[in-house]
C-alpha positions as CSV (number, residue, x, y, z in Angstrom):
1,X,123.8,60.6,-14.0
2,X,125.5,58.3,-16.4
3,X,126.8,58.0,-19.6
4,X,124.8,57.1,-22.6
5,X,127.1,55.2,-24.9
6,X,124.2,53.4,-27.5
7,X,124.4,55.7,-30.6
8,X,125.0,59.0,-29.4
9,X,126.7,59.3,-26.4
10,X,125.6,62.2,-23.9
11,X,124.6,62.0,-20.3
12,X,121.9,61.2,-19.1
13,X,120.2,61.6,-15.4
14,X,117.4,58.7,-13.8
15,X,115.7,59.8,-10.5
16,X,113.9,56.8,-9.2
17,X,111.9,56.5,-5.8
18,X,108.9,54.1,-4.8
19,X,105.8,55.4,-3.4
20,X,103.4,53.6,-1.5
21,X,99.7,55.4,-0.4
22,X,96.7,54.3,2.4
23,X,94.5,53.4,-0.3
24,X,96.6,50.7,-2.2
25,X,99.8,51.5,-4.9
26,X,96.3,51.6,-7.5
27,X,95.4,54.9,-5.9
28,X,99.3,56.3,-7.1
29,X,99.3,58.6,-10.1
30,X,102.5,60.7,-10.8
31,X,104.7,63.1,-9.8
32,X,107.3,66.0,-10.2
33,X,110.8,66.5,-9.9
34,X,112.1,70.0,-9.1
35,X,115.8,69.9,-9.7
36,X,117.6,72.7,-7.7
37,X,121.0,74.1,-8.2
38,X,121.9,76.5,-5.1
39,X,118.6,78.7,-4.8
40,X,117.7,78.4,-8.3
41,X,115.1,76.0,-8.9
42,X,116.5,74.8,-12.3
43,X,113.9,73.1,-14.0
44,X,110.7,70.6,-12.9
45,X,110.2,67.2,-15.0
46,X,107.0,64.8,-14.8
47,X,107.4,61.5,-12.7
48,X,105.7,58.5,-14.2
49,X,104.8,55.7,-11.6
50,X,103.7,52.3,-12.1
51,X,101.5,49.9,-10.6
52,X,104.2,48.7,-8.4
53,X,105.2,52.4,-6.7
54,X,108.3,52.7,-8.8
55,X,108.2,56.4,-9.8
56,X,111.3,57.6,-12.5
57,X,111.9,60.8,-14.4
58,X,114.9,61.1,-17.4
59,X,116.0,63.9,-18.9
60,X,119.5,64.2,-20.6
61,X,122.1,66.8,-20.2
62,X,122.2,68.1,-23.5
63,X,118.5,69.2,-23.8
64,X,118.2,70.3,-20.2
65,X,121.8,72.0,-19.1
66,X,121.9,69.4,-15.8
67,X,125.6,68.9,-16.2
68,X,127.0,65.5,-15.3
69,X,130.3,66.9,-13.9
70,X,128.5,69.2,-11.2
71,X,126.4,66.3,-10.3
72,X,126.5,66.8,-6.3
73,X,125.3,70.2,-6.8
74,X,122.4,70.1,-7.2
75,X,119.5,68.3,-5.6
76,X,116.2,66.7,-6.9
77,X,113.1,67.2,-5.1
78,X,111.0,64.7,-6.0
79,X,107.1,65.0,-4.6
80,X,104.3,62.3,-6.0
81,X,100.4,62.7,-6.5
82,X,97.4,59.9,-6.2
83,X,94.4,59.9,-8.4
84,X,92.7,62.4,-5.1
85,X,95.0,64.4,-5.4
86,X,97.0,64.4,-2.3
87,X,100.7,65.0,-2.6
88,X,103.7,63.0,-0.7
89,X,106.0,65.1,1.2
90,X,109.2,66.0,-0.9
91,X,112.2,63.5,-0.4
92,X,115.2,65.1,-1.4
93,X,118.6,63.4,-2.9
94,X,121.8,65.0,-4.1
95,X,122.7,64.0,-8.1
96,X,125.7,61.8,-8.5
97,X,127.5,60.4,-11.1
98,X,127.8,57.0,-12.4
């Protein structure tokens, strides 16, 4: 997570990966990210990817309750889909802060 300073300042958290699948980066769709405090799963967010692999999600701490300061605890599941509808295994990071 970082911290927006244009206009409003609030944090903000970026999950990127890249993706790559057997039948070309065209076959990639998107994905999720499940975003787990603990045991509680705290929320899931879409995961756009382009026609390159790069895969991101945003969401900001004020609308979602992610909190910048306990960044390392919790961890971001992040799973992607191609147009057949085969999913990746989940890779798994812990949040930091910026």
């Amino acid at each position: 997570c970082y911290l927006h300073q244009t206009g409003d300042q609030y944090y903000n958290w970026r999950v990127e990966c890249s993706a790559t699948d057997p039948q070309g980066l065209e076959n990639i769709w998107n994905g999720e990210v499940i975003v787990v405090q603990g045991q509680n799963e705290v929320r899931t967010d879409l995961v756009a990817c382009d026609a390159t692999g790069l895969c991101s999600a945003t969401f900001d701490e004020p609308s979602t309750g992610v909190m910048c300061s306990q960044a390392s605890s919790y961890d971001f599941i992040v799973k992607v889909q191609d147009w057949d509808q085969n999913w990746s295994k989940p890779m798994k990071v812990t949040g930091r802060q910026q």
